[in-house]
C-alpha positions, -999 to +999 in steps of 0.1 A: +147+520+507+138+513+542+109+489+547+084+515+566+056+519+549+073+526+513+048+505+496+012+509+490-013+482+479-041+488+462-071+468+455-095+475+425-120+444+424-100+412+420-070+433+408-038+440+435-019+468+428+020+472+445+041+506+444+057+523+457+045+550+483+041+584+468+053+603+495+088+586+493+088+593+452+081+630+459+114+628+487+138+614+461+128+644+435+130+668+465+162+657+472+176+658+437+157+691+432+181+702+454+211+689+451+207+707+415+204+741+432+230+733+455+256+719+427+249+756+402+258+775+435+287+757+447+295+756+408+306+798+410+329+786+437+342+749+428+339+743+395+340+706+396+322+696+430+295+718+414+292+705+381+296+668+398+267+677+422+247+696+393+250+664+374+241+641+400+209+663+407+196+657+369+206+621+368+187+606+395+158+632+382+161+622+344+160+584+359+153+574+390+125+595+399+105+581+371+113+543+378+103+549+403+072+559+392+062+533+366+077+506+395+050+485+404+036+444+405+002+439+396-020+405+402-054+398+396-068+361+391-056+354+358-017+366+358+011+385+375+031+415+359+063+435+374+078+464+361+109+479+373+127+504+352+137+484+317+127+450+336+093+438+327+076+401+332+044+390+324+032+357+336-006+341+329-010+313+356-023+293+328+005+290+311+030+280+344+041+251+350+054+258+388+070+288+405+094+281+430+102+310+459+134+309+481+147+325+507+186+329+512+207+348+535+234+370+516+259+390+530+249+425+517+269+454+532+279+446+569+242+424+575+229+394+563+198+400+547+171+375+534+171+380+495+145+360+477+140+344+443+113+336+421+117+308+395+086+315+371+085+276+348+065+279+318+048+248+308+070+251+273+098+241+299+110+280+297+125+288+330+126+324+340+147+331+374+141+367+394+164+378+418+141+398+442+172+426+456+161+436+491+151+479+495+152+487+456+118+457+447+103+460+479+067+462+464+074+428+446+086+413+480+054+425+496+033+410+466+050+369+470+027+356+496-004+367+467+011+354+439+015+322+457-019+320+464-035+333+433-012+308+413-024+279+439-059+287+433-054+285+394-035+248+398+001+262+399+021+237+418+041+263+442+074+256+459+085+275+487+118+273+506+134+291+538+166+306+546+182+275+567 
């Protein structure tokens, strides 16, 4: 996903709300919509392109477009929760010990992109480590900077470290 406008924030009283844009959720089942239609015509014609196509269409239908959907990071005073497809993490600040954020710079394609991590420690001494992929969990990117500060208002010592 391109970082232009692709996630919306929403505020409800204390509560934050990241997702992803609607607009762009409704573009992706366009899209696959499509390439169904596409993949039964050019089925009559080439039996395997079509059926790979066809297929393709109802995959990223029958899954992505409802990740998609049910994507999202929510923070309000008390804890932090992100949901991504089968990927779900609920932290209450009471019960952190530190979160440490870093920045790297990974080779990704032919750029060098900034990929972050988030290093939730329970107080039990439990360490749970989020790789933050850059595009595909752009609404949790966009939500760091108010965890951070939520968990610093609550006492949570907070580590943050730059891409040298």
């Amino acid at each position: 996903m391109v970082p232009l406008g692709c996630v919306k924030r929403h505020v409800e009283g204390d509560t934050s709300t990241y997702t992803i844009e609607t607009w762009l959720i409704a573009v992706v089942a366009l899209a696959a919509a499509s390439a169904c239609v596409a993949g039964w015509y050019i089925r009559k014609k080439r039996k395997w392109l079509g059926s790979i196509v066809l297929g393709g269409g109802v995959l990223v239908l029958c899954t992505t477009v409802p990740g998609l959907s049910v994507s999202r990071t929510t923070i309000d005073p008390n804890h932090v929760e992100w949901n991504r497809g089968f990927n779900y993490f609920n932290f209450q600040f009471d019960e952190l010990g530190g979160i440490e954020h870093t920045v790297k710079k990974i080779p990704i394609g032919r750029t060098v992109q900034d990929v972050h991590y988030l290093d939730f420690t329970k107080k039990t001494g439990e360490r749970v480590h989020i790789q933050v992929n850059p595009g595909s969990d752009r609404f949790l990117q966009d939500a760091i900077p108010e965890i951070i500060s939520r968990a610093k208002e609550r006492g949570v010592p907070c580590t943050e470290e730059a891409p040298n």
